[in-house]
BALOBA-1460 file (C-alpha; in Angstrom, 3 decimals):
// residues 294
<rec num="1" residu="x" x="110.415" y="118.091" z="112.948"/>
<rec num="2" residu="x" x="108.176" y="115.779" z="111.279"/>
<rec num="3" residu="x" x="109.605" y="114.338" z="108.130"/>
<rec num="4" residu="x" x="107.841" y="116.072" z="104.797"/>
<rec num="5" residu="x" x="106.552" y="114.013" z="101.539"/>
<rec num="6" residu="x" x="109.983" y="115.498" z="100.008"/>
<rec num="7" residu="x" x="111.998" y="113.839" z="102.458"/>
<rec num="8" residu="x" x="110.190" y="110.441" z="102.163"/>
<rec num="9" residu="x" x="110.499" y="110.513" z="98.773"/>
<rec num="10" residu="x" x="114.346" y="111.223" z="98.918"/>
<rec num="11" residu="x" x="115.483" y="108.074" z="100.992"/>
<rec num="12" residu="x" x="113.022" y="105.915" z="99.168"/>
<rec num="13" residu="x" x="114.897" y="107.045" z="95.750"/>
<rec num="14" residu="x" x="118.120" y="106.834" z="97.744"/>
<rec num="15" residu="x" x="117.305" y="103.453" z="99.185"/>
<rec num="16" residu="x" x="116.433" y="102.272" z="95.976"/>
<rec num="17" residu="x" x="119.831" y="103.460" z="94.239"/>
<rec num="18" residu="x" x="121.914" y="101.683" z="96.699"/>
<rec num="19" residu="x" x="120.469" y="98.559" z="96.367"/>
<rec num="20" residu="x" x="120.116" y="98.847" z="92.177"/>
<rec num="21" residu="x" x="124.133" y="99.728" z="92.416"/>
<rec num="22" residu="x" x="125.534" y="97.038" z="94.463"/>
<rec num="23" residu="x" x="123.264" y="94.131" z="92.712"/>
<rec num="24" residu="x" x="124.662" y="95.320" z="89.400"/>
<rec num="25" residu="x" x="127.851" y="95.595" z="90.784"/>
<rec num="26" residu="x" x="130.669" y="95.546" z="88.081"/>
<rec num="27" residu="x" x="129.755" y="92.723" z="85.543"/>
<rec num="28" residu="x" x="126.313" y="92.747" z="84.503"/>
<rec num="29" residu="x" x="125.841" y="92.671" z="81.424"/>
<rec num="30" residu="x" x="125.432" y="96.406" z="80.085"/>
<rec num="31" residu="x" x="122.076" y="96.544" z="78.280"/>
<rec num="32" residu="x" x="120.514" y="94.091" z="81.311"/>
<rec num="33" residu="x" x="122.005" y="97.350" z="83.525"/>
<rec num="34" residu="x" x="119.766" y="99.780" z="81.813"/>
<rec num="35" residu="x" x="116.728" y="97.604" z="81.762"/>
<rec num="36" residu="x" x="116.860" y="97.466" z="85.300"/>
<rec num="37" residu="x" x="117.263" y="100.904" z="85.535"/>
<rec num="38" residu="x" x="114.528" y="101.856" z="83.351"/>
<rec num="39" residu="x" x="112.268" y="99.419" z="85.074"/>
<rec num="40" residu="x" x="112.996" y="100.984" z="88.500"/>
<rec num="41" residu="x" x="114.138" y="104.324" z="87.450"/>
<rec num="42" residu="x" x="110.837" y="105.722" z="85.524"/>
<rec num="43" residu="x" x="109.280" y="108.181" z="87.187"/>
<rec num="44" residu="x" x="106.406" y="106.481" z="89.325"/>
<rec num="45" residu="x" x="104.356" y="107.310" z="92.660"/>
<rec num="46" residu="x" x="105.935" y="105.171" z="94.733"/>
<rec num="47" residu="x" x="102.840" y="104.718" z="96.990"/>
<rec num="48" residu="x" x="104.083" y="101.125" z="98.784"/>
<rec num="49" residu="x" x="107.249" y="102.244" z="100.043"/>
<rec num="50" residu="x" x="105.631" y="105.589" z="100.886"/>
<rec num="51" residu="x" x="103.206" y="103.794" z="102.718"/>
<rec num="52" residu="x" x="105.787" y="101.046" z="104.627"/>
<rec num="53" residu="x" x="107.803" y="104.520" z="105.399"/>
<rec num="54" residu="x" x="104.818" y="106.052" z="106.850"/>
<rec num="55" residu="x" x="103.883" y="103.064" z="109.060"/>
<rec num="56" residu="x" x="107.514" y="102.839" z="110.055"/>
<rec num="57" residu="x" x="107.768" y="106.727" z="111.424"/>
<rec num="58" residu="x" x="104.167" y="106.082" z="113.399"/>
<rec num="59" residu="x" x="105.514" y="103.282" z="114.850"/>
<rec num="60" residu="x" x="108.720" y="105.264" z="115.975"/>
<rec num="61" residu="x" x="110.996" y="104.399" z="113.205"/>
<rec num="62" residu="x" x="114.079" y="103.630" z="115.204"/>
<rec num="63" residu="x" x="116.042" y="101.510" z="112.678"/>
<rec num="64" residu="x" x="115.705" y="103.960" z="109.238"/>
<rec num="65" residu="x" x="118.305" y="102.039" z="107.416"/>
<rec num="66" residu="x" x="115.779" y="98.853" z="107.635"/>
<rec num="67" residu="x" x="112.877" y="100.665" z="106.806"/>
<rec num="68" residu="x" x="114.315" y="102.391" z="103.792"/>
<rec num="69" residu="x" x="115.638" y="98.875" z="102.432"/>
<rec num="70" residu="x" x="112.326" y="97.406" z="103.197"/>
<rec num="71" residu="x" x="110.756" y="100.084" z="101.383"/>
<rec num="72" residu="x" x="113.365" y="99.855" z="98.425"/>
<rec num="73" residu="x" x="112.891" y="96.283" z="98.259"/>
<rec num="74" residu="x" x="108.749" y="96.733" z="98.149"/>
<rec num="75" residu="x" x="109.116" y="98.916" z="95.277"/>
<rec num="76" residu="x" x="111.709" y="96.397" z="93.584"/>
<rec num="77" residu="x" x="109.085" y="93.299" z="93.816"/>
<rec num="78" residu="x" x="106.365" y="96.124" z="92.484"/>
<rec num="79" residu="x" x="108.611" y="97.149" z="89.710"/>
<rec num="80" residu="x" x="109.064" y="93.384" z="88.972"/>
<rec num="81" residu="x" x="106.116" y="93.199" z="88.911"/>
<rec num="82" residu="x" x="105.197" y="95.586" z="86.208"/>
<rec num="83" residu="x" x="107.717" y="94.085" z="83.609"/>
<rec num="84" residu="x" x="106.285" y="91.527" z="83.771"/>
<rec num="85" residu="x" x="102.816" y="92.276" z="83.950"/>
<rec num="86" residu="x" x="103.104" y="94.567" z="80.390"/>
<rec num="87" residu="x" x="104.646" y="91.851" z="78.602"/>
<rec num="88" residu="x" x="103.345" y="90.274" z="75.297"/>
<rec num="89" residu="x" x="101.601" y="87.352" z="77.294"/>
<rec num="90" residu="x" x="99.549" y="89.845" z="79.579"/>
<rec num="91" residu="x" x="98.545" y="93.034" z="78.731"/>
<rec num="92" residu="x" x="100.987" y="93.822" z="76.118"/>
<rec num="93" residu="x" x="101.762" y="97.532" z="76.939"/>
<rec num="94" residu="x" x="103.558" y="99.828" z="75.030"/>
<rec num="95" residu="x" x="104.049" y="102.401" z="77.742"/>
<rec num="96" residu="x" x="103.910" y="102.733" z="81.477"/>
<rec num="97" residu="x" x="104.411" y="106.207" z="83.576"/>
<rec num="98" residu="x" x="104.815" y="107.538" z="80.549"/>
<rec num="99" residu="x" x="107.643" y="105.904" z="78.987"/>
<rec num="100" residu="x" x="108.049" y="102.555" z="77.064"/>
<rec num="101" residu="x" x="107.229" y="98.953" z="78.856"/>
<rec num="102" residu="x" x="110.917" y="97.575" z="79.226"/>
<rec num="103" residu="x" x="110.332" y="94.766" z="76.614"/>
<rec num="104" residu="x" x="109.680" y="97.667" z="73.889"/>
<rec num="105" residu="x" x="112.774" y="99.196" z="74.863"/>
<rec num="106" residu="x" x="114.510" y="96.620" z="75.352"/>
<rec num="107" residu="x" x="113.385" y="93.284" z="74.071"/>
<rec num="108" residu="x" x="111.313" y="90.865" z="75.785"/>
<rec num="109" residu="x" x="113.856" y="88.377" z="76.784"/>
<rec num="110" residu="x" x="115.700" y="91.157" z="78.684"/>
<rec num="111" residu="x" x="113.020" y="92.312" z="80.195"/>
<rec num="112" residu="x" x="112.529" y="88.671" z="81.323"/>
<rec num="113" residu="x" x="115.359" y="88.162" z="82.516"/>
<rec num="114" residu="x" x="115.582" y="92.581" z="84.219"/>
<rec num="115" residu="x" x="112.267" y="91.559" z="86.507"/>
<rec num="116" residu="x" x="113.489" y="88.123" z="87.372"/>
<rec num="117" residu="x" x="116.022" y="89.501" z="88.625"/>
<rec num="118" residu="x" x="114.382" y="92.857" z="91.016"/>
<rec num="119" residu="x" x="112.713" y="89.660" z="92.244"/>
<rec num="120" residu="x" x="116.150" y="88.646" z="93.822"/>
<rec num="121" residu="x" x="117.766" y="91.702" z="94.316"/>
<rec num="122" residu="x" x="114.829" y="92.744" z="96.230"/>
<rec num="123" residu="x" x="115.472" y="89.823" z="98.824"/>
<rec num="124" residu="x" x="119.172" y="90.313" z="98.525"/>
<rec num="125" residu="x" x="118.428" y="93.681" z="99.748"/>
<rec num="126" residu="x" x="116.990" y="93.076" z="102.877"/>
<rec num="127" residu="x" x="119.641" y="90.489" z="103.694"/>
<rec num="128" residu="x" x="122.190" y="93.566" z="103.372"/>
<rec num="129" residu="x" x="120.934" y="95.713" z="105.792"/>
<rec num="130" residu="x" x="119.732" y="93.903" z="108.806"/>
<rec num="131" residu="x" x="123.058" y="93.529" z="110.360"/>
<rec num="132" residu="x" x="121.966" y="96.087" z="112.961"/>
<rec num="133" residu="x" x="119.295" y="94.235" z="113.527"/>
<rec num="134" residu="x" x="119.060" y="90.591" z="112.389"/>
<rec num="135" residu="x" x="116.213" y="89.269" z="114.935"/>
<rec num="136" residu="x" x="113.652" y="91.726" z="112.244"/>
<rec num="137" residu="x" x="115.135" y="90.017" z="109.450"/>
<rec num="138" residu="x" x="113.294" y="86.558" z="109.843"/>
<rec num="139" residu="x" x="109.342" y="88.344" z="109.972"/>
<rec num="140" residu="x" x="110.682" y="90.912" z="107.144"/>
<rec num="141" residu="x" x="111.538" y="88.341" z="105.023"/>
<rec num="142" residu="x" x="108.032" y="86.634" z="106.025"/>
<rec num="143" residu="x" x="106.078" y="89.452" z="104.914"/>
<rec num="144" residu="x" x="106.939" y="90.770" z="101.524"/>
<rec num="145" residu="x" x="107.624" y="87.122" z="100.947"/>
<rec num="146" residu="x" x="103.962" y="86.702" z="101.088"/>
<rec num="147" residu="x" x="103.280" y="89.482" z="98.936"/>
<rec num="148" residu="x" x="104.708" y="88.121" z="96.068"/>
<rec num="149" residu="x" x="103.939" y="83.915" z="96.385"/>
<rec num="150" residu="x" x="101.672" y="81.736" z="94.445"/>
<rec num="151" residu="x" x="98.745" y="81.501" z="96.830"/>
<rec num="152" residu="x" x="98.977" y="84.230" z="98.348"/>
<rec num="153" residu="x" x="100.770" y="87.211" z="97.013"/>
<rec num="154" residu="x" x="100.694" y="88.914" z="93.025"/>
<rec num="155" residu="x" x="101.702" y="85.918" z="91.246"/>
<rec num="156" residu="x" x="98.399" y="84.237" z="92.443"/>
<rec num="157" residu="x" x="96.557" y="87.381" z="92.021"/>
<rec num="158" residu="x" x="98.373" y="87.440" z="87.971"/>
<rec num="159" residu="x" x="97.081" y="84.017" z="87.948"/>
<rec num="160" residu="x" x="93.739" y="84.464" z="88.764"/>
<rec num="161" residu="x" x="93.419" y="86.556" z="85.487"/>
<rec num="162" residu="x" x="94.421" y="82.919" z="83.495"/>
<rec num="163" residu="x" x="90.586" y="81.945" z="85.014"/>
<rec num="164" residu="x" x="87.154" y="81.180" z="83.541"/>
<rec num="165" residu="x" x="85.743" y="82.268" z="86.640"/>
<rec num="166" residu="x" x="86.764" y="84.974" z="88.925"/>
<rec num="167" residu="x" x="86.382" y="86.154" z="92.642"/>
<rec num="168" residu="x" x="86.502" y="89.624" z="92.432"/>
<rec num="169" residu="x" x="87.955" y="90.428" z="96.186"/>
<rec num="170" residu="x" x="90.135" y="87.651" z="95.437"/>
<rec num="171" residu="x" x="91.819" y="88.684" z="92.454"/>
<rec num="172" residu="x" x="91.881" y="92.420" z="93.735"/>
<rec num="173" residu="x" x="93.161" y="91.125" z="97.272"/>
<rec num="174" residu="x" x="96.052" y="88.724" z="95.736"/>
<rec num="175" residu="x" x="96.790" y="91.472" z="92.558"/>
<rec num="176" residu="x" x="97.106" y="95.094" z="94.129"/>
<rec num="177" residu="x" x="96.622" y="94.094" z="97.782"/>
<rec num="178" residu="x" x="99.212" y="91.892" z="99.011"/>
<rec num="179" residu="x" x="102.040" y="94.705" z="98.395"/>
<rec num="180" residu="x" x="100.010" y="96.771" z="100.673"/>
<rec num="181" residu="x" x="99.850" y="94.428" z="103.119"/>
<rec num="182" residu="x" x="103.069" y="93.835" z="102.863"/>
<rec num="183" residu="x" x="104.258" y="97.901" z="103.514"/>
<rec num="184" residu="x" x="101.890" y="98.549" z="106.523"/>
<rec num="185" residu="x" x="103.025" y="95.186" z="107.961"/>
<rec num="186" residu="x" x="106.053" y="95.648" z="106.853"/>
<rec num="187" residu="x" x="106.774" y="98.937" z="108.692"/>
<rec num="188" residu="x" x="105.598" y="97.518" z="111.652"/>
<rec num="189" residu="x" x="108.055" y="94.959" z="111.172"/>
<rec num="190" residu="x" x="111.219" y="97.369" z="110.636"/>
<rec num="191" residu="x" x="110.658" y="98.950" z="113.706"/>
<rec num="192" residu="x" x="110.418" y="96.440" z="115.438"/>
<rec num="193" residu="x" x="106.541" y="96.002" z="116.247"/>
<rec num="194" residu="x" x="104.464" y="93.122" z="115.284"/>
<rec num="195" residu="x" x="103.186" y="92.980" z="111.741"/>
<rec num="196" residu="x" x="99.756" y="91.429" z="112.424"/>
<rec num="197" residu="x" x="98.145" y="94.384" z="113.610"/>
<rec num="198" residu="x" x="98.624" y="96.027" z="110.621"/>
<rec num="199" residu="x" x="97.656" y="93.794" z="107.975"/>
<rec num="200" residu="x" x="94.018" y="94.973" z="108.333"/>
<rec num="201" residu="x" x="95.082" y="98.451" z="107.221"/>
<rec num="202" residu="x" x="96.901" y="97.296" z="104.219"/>
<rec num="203" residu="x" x="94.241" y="95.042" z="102.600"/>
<rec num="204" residu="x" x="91.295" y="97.592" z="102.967"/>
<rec num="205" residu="x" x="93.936" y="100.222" z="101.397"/>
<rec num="206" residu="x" x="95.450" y="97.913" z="98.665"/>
<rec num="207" residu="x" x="91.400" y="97.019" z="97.667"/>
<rec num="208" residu="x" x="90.655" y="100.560" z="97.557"/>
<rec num="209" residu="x" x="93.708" y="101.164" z="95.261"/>
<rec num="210" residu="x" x="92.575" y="98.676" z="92.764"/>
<rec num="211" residu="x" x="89.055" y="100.206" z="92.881"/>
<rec num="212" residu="x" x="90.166" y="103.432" z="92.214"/>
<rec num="213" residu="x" x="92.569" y="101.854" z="89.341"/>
<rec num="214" residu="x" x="89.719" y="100.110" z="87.724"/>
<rec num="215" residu="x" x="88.108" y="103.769" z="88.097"/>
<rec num="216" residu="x" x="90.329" y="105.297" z="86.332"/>
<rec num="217" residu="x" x="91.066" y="102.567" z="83.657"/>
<rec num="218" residu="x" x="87.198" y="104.238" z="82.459"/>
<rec num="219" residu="x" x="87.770" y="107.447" z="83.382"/>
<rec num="220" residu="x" x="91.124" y="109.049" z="82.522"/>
<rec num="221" residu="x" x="93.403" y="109.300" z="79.977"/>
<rec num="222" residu="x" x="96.272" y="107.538" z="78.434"/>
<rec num="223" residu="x" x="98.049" y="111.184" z="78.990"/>
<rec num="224" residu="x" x="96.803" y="111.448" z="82.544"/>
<rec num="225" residu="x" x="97.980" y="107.934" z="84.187"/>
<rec num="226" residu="x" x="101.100" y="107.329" z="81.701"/>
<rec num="227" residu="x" x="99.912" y="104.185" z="80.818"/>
<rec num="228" residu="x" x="96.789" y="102.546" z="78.152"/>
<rec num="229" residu="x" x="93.515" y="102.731" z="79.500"/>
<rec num="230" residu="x" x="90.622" y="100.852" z="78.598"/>
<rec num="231" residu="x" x="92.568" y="97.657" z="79.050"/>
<rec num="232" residu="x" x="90.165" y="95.729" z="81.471"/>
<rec num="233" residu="x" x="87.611" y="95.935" z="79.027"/>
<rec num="234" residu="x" x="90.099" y="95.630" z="75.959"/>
<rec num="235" residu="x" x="92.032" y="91.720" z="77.952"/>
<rec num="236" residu="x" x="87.943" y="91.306" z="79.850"/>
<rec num="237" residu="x" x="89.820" y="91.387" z="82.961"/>
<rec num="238" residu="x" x="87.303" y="91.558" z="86.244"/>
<rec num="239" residu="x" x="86.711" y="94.961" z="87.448"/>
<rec num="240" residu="x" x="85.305" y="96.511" z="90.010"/>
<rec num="241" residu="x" x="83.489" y="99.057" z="87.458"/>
<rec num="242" residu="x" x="82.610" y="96.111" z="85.259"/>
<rec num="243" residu="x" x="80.512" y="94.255" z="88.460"/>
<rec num="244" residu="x" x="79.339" y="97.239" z="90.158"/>
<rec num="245" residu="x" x="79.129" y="100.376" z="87.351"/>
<rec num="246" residu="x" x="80.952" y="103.980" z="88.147"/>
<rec num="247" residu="x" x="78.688" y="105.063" z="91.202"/>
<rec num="248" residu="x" x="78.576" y="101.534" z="92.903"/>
<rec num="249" residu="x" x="82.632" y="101.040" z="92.512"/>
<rec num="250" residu="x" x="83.060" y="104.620" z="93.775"/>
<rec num="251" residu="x" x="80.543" y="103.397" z="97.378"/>
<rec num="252" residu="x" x="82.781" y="100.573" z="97.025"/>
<rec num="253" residu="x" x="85.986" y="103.055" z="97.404"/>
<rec num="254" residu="x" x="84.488" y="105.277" z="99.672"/>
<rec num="255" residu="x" x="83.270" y="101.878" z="102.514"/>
<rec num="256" residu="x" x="87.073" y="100.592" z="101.884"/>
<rec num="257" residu="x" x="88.606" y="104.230" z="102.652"/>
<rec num="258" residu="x" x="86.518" y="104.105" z="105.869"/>
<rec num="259" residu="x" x="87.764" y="100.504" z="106.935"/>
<rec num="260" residu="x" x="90.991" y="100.781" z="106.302"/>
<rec num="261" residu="x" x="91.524" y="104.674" z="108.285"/>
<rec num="262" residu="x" x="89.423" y="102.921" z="111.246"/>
<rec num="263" residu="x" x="91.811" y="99.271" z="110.957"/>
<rec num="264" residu="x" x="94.801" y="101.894" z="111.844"/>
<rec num="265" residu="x" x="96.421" y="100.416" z="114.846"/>
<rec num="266" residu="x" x="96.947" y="102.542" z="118.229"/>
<rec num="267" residu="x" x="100.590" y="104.550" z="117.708"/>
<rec num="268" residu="x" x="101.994" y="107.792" z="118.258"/>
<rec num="269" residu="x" x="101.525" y="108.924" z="114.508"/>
<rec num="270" residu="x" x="97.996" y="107.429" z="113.652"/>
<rec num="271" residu="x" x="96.117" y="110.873" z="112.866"/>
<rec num="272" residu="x" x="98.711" y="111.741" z="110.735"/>
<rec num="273" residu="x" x="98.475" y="108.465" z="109.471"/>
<rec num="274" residu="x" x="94.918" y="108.100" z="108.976"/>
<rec num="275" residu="x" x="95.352" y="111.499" z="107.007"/>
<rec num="276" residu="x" x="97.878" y="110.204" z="104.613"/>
<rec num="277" residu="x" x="95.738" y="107.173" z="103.954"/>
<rec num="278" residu="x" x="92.676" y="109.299" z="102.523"/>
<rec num="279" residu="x" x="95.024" y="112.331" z="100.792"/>
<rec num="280" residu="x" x="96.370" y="109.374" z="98.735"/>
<rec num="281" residu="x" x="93.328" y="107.702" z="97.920"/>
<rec num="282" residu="x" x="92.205" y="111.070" z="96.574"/>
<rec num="283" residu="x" x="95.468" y="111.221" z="94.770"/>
<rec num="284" residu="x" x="94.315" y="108.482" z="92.797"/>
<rec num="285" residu="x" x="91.018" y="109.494" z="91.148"/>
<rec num="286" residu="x" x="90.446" y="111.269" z="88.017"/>
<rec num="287" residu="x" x="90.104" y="114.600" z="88.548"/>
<rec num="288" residu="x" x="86.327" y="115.125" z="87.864"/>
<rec num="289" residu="x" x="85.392" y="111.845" z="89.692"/>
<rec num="290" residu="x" x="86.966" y="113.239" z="92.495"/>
<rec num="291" residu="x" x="84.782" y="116.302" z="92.658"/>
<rec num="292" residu="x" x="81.706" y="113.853" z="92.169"/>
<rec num="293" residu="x" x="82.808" y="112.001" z="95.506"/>
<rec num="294" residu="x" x="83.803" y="115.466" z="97.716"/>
């Protein structure tokens, strides 16, 4: 039986409870507990781990419990990610999927101190559950390392924004992309295949997410994404709507869409795959954009 969107979702959010509970463990400190737990526990999409799951069951998926920490710990560094990224400093944010940024609820310093530490747990993670299978560990660990470094991974791509000048691909590759390229490769990795392959897929998918984010940063609503919108205009952040207007960022989405389906490696799930890959993409628009593009 092939495994349903409910299912994936349910050892992602299982995954992900497991790891929160034993790197809390019995003396944190109680209000850094539930800004953790607000920061990983509000209500999002999940699309990374979804993704590093979905590369993991074409691939054959024959070590879950690595795959679901792998996943777990992707969402960790992306939830890090996000307390930090709404703080005072950056974008300032008073809400994100629909609740309060974790420094509103909670203060910046812990919410400081909350993503520092997903950072670690996330790595922590990993460590925990590739007993079964410790010669994975080593390329795991390469990967989402990656994702998340200073030259190459979401710290640069934070960086970049700090910048008189800007290479678009650049920022978008280093900002939204690396975490993608980290879950397909990723999945490859957790089941045991080699990650190169698949780091195509993931950068063509992670640059078509932040296309269709800068999309919708114009064309939704604060109700509608959970979050402020207007905000690349509002911090003059680079955009792909800003360089290339509505209909030139949405060719833009539609070319990456194409390259990343056709950068899906040969495996015994890749229609499926390849099926997944556009559905979500879709997912993403604003409703009446989306009609525009169909």
């Amino acid at each position: 039986m092939r495994p349903t969107t409910v299912d994936v979702l349910q050892r992602i959010e299982k995954a992900l409870e497991r790891a929160v509970a034993t790197g809390i463990g019995d003396g944190c400190p109680p209000l850094l507990q539930r800004a953790v737990r607000h920061a990983v526990f509000t209500p999002g999409s999940r699309a990374r781990p979804r993704l590093l799951l979905a590369v993991a069951l074409a691939c054959g998926d024959d070590a879950p419990l690595l795959a679901d920490a792998a996943a777990a710990s992707l969402e960790l560094l992306h939830c890090a990610s996000l307390v930090h990224d709404d703080l005072p400093c950056f974008d300032d944010a008073d809400t994100r999927r629909g609740q309060p940024t974790v420094h509103r609820a909670y203060g910046e310093r812990l919410a400081v101190l909350a993503g520092d530490g997903l950072i670690v747990l996330a790595f922590e993670n990993l460590a925990w559950n590739a007993a079964q299978h410790p010669e994975r560990l080593a390329p795991l660990t390469g990967v989402i390392g990656r994702a998340v470094g200073i030259g190459h991974g979401i710290v640069a791509g934070q960086a970049w924004e700090c910048e008189s000048e800007v290479d678009l691909t650049a920022y978008h590759r280093e900002k939204t992309a690396a975490l993608f390229i980290a879950a397909t490769a990723g999945g490859a990795a957790a089941a045991g295949q080699q990650p190169g392959p698949w780091e195509r897929l993931g950068e063509r998918l992670g640059l078509a997410y932040q296309v269709a984010d800068d999309l919708r940063d114009v064309a939704s609503s604060a109700e509608e994404l959970g979050k402020p919108v207007g905000q690349d205009v509002a911090h003059d952040r680079p955009s792909a709507v800003a360089q290339l207007g509505i209909d030139g960022a949405q060719a833009r989405l539609a070319e990456l869409v194409t390259e990343a389906v056709d950068g899906i490696p040969a495996c015994p799930g890749r229609d499926r795959l390849a099926a997944l890959v556009r559905a979500e993409i879709e997912r993403l628009l604003p409703a009446g954009l989306a009609q525009r593009g169909r």
